[in-house]
C-alpha positions in Angstrom: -14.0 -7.5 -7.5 -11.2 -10.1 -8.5 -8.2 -7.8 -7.1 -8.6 -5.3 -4.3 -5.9 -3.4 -3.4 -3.3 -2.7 -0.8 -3.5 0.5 1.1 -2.1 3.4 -0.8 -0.8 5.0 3.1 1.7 2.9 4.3 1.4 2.8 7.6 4.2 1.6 9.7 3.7 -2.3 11.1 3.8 -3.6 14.5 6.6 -6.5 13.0 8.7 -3.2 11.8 7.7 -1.5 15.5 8.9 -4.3 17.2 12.7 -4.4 15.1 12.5 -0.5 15.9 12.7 -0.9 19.5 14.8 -4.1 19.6 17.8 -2.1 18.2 16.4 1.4 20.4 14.0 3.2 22.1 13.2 5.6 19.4 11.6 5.3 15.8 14.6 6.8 13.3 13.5 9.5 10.7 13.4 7.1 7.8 11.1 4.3 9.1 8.4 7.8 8.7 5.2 5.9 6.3 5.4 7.3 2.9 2.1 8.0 1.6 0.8 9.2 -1.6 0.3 12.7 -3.0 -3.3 13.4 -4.7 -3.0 14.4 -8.4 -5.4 17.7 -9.6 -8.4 16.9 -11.5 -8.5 17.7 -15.1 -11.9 16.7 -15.5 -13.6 20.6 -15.0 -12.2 24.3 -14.4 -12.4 23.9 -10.5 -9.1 21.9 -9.2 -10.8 19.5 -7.1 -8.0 17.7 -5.9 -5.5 20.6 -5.3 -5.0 20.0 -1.9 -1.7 18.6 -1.2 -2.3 16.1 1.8 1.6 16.2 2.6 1.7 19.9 2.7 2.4 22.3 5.6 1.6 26.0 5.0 4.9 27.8 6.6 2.7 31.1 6.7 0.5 30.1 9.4 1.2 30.0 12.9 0.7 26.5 14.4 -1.1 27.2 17.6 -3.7 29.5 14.9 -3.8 26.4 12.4 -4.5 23.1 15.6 -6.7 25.3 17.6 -9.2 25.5 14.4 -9.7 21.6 15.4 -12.5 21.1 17.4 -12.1 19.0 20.6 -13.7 15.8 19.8 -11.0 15.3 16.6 -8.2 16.2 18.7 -9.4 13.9 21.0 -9.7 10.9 18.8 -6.2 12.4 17.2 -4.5 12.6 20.8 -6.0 8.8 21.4 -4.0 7.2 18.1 -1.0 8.6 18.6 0.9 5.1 19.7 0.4 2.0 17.7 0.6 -0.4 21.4 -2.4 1.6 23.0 -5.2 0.4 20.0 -7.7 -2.3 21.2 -7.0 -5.6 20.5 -9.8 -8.8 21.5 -9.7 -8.8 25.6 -9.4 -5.4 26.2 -13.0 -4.0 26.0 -12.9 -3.0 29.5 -9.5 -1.8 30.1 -9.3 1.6 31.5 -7.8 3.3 28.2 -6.9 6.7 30.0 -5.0 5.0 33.0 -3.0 3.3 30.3 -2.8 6.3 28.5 -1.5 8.0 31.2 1.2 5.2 32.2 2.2 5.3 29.0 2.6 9.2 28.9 4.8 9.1 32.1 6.8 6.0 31.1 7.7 7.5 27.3 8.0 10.9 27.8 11.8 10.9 28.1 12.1 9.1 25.7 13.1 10.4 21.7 10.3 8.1 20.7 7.9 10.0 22.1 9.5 13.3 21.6 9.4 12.1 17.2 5.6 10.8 17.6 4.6 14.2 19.3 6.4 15.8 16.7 4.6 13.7 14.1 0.7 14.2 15.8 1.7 18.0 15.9 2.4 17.7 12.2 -0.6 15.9 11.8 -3.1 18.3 13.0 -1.7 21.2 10.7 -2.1 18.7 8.0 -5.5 18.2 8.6 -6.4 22.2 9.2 -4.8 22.9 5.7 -7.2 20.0 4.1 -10.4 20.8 5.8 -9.7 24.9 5.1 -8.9 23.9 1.1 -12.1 21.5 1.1 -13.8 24.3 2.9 -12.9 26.5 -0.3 -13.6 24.2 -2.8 -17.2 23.9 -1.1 -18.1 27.7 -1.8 -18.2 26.6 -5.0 -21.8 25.4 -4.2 -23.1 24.4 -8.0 -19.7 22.9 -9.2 -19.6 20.9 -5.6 -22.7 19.2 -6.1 -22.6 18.4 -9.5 -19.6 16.5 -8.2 -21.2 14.8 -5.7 -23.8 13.1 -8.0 -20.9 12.4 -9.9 -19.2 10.8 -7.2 -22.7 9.2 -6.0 -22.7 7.9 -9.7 -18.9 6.4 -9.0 -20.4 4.8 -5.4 -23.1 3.2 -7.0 -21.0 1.5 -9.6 -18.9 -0.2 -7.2 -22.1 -1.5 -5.3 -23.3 -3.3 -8.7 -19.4 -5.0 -8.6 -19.8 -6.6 -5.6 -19.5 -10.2 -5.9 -20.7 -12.8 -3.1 -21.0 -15.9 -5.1 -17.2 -16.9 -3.2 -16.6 -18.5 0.3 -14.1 -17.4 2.3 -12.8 -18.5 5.4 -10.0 -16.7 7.4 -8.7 -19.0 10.7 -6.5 -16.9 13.3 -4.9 -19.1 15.9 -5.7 -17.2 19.2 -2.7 -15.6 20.8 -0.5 -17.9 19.2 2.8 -18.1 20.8 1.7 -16.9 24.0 -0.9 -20.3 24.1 2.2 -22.7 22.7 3.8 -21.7 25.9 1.3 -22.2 28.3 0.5 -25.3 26.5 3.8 -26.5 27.3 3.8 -24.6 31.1 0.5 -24.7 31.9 1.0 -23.1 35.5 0.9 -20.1 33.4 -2.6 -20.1 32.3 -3.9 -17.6 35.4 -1.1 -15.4 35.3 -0.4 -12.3 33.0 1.8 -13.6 30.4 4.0 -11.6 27.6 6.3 -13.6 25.1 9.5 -11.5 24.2 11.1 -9.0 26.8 11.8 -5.0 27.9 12.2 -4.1 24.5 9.0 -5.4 22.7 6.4 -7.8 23.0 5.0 -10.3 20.7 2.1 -11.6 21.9 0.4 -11.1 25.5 -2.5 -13.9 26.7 -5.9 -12.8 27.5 -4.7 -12.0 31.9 -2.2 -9.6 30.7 -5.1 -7.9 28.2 -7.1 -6.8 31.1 -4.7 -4.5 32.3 -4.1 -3.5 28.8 -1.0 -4.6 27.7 -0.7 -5.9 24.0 1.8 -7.0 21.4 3.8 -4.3 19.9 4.0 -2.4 23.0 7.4 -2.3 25.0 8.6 -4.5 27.9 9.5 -2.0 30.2 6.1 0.1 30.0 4.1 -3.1 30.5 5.9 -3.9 33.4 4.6 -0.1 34.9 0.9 -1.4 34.2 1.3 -5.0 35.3 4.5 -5.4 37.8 3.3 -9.4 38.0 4.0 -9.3 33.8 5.3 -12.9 34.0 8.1 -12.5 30.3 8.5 -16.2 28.3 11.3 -15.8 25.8 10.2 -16.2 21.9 11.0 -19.4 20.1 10.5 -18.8 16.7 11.3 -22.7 16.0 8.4 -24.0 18.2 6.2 -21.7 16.9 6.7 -22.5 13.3 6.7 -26.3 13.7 3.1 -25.8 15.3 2.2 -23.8 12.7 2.8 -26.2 10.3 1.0 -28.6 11.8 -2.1 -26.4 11.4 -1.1 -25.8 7.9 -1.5 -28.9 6.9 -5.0 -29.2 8.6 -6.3 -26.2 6.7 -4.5 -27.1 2.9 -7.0 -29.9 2.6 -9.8 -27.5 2.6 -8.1 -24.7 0.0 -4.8 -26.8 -1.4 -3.6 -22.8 -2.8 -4.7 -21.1 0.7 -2.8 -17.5 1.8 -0.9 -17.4 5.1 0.1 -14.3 6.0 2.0 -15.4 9.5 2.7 -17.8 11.7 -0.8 -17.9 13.2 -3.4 -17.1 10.7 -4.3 -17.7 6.7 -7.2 -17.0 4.4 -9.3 -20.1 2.7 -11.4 -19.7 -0.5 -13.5 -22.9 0.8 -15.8 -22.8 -2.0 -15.1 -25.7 -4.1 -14.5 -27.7 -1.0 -18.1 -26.8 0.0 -19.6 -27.3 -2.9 -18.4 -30.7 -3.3 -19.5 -31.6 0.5 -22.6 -30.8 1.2 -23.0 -27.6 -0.2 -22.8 -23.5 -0.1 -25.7 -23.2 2.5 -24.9 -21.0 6.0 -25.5 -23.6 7.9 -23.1 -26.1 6.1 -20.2 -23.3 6.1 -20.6 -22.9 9.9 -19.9 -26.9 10.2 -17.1 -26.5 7.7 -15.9 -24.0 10.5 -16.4 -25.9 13.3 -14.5 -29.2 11.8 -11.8 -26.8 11.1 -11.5 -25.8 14.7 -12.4 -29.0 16.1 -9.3 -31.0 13.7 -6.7 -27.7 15.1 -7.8 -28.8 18.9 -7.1 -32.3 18.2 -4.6 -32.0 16.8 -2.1 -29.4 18.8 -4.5 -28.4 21.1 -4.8 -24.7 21.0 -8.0 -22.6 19.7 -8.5 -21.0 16.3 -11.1 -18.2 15.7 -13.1 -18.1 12.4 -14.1 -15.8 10.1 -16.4 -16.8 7.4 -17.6 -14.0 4.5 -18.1 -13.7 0.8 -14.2 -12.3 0.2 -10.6 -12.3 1.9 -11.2 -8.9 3.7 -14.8 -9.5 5.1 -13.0 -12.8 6.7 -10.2 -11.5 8.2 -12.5 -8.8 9.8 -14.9 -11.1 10.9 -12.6 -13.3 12.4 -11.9 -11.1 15.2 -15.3 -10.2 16.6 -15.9 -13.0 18.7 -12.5 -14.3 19.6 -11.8 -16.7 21.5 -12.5 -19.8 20.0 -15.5 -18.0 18.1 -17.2 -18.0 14.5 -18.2 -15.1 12.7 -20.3 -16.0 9.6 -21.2 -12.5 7.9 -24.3 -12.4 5.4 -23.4 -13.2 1.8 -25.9 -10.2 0.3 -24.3 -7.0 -0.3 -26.8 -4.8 1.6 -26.2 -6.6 5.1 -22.8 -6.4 4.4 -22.2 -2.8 4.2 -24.8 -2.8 7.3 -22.2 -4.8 9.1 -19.1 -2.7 7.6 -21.2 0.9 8.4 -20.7 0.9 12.1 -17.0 -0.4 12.3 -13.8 2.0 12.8 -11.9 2.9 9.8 -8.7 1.3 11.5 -10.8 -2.3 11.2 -9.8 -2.1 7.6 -6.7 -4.2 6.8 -4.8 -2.0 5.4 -5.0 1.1 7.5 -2.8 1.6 10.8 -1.8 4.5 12.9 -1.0 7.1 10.4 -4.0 6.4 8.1 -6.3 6.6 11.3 -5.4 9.7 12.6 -5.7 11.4 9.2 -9.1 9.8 8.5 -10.5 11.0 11.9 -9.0 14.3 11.7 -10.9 14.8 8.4 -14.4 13.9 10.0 -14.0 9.9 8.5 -14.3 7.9 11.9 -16.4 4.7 10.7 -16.9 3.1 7.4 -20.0 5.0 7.2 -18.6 8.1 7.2 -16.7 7.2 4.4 -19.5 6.4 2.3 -22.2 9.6 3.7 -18.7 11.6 3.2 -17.5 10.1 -0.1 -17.6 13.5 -2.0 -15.3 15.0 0.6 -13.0 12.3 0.1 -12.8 12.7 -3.3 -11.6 16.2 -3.1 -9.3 15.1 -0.6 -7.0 12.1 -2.1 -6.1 11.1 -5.3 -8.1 8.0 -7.5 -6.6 5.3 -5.8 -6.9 6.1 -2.3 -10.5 6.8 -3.6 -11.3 3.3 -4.2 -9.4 2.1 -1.9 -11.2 3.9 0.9 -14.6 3.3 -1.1 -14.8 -0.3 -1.5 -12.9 -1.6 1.5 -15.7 0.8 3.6 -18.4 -1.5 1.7 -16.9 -4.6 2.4 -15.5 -5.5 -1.2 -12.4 -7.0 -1.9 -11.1 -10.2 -4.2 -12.7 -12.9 -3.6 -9.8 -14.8 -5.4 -6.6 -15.6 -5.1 -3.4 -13.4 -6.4 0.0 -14.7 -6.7 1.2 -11.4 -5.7 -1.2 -10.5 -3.2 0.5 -8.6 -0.2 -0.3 -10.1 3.4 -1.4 -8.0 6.2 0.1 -9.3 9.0 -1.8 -9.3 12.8 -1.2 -10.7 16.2 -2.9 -13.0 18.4 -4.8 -14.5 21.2 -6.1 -17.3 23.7 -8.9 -19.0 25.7 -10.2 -22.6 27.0 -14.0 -21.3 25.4 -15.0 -23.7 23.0 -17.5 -22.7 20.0 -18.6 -19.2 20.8 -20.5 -19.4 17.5 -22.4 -15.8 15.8 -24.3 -15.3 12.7 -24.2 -11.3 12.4 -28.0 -10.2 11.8 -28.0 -7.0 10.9 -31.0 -4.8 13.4 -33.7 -3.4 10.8 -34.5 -0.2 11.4 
């Protein structure tokens, strides 16, 4: 696919988080994500997409309508209900329900929590109206499954668009401004570190990630889980002037390449390769490994890499073996959506808090729930959302660039490791 496209359910950001709580404590009514409503089907007598995914139904009783969800989905609901408790690289063996828990008694006074309880309470009704309406469309046995071989018919056509004949590579300096700071005050390096203050962080190093504290999430609750939290004020300036000394590193690889921050950008390193040395695996993990190696050299801080056939495989990539690590993902279509089946939906670029919690209350936790499910989601959202969901789940995307392509922006991280290198091999079954 030449274009992919953006998420149709925007979800609010971490940047926008962050200018939330700078000015408060609580989220005001109109930074709520707008999202899409599904248009009806006109393709047969059965209105297959007449469920309204922003609807409430003011006739039924709200403790009725949530206590139809079964416990697992209002687990998994419950679990995504704050943008600053998701995992980010470093905190695979944080205790999730003690910070859950710190969180709960640090917040609860707070209107920010009061709106986001409101919000998951909305939520579940939301979903209990979509799964009863898909539950009523299903009755309809004969029309239902001609519709799934229609939609089979739809899945399979995307499949024959997938095109891996590109390079991409996606570099993500690790925990960038936290690691320009304890470049510069190295007796930092062992301690828990969080650049910005009580209202929001920006970046946390890999010490403070064990006790599962990230970017996004508020001073003055990280402080409850870490009392050592050792605070560096943010320098924008430094930051960018490092940057730019990356920058000018990766632009002699992909002269046109997309930076979507401070700390990362996505490479179409195909012409370069094919001019030096060539498009082999082997050749593109050396391309990575220069890349890194010239970043070190040069402002000495660690970059992760991603390297797949399109923008969104990259950037995905890129975070499974950070620090300092390269991710190369197969470049044949049926590895890749091997590789994309087991991931959570919120991997996607493209889908945040919001998004996430609607997925999993619907039954779509992984990728490959998406694609087992894609009939269901058919009913559920409207065309674009469709595809969206659909293509992103089987790891396609443009695998060239767009002027007006729309950045998804992500944090950081940090660590002395140096080439933590993995080929993904898909496990046969």
């Amino acid at each position: 696919m030449k274009a992919g496209k953006s998420s149709p359910l925007q979800d609010i950001t971490e940047e926008e988080l962050c200018q939330l709580f700078e000015s408060s404590h609580s989220v005001p009514e109109n930074s709520k994500p707008q999202e899409s409503i599904p248009p009806k089907d006109q393709s047969s007598g059965t209105d297959l997409r007449a469920v309204d995914e922003n609807s409430v139904p003011n006739e039924i009783e709200e403790e009725k309508e949530v206590s139809q969800l079964d416990k697992e989905t209002l687990k998994k609901m419950q679990s995504n209900r704050f943008i600053f408790i998701g995992e980010k690289p470093g905190m695979e063996k944080v205790d999730k329900q003690k910070v859950e828990q710190v969180i709960e008694e640090t917040l609860k006074s707070t209107e920010y929590y009061q709106r986001e309880t409101e919000k998951l309470e909305a939520m579940k009704i939301r979903v209990t109206h979509m799964k009863e309406q898909l539950a009523q469309i299903k009755q309809n046995k004969k029309e239902f499954a001609n519709k799934m071989k229609e939609v089979n018919q739809l899945v399979e056509g995307y499949r024959l668009q997938f095109d891996t004949t590109r390079t991409w590579v996606h570099i993500d300096m690790d925990m960038f401004f936290a690691a320009v700071e304890i470049k510069d005050k190295p007796h930092l390096a062992n301690k828990p570190v969080a650049v910005g203050g009580y209202s929001m962080i920006s970046t946390t190093n890999y010490v403070a990630r064990k006790y599962g504290i990230r970017a996004a999430m508020p001073g003055f609750v990280a402080k409850k889980l870490c009392p050592e939290l050792v605070f560096v004020e943010l320098n924008y300036k430094k930051y960018t002037e490092v940057s730019e000394q990356v920058k000018t590193i990766l632009y002699e690889y992909d002269p046109e390449l997309e930076s979507m921050g401070l700390d990362e950008a996505n490479m179409d390193v195909t012409d370069y390769l094919t001019v030096n040395g060539g498009c082999s695996d082997e050749n593109k993990i050396k391309l990575a490994k220069e890349i890194q190696e010239k970043i070190f050299n040069k402002v000495k801080l660690t970059a992760s890499c991603g390297i797949a056939a399109n923008n969104i495989l990259a950037k995905i990539s890129c975070g499974m073996h950070k620090p300092n690590g390269i991710t190369l993902v197969p470049f044949d279509p049926v590895e890749i959506e091997k590789f994309m089946s087991t991931l959570s939906v919120r991997k996607i670029p493209g889908i945040g808090k919001v998004t996430e919690q609607l997925l999993n209350g619907l039954g779509f936790s992984t990728c490959k729930d998406i694609i087992d499910k894609a009939a269901d989601l058919y009913v559920l959202f409207n065309e674009d959302n469709f595809e969206f969901y659909i293509t992103q789940a089987l790891g396609m995307s443009r695998n060239e660039h767009v002027s007006d392509d729309r950045g998804i922006q992500k944090n950081i991280s940090i660590s002395s490791t140096f080439h933590n290198i993995s080929l993904y091999v898909s496990k046969t079954e």
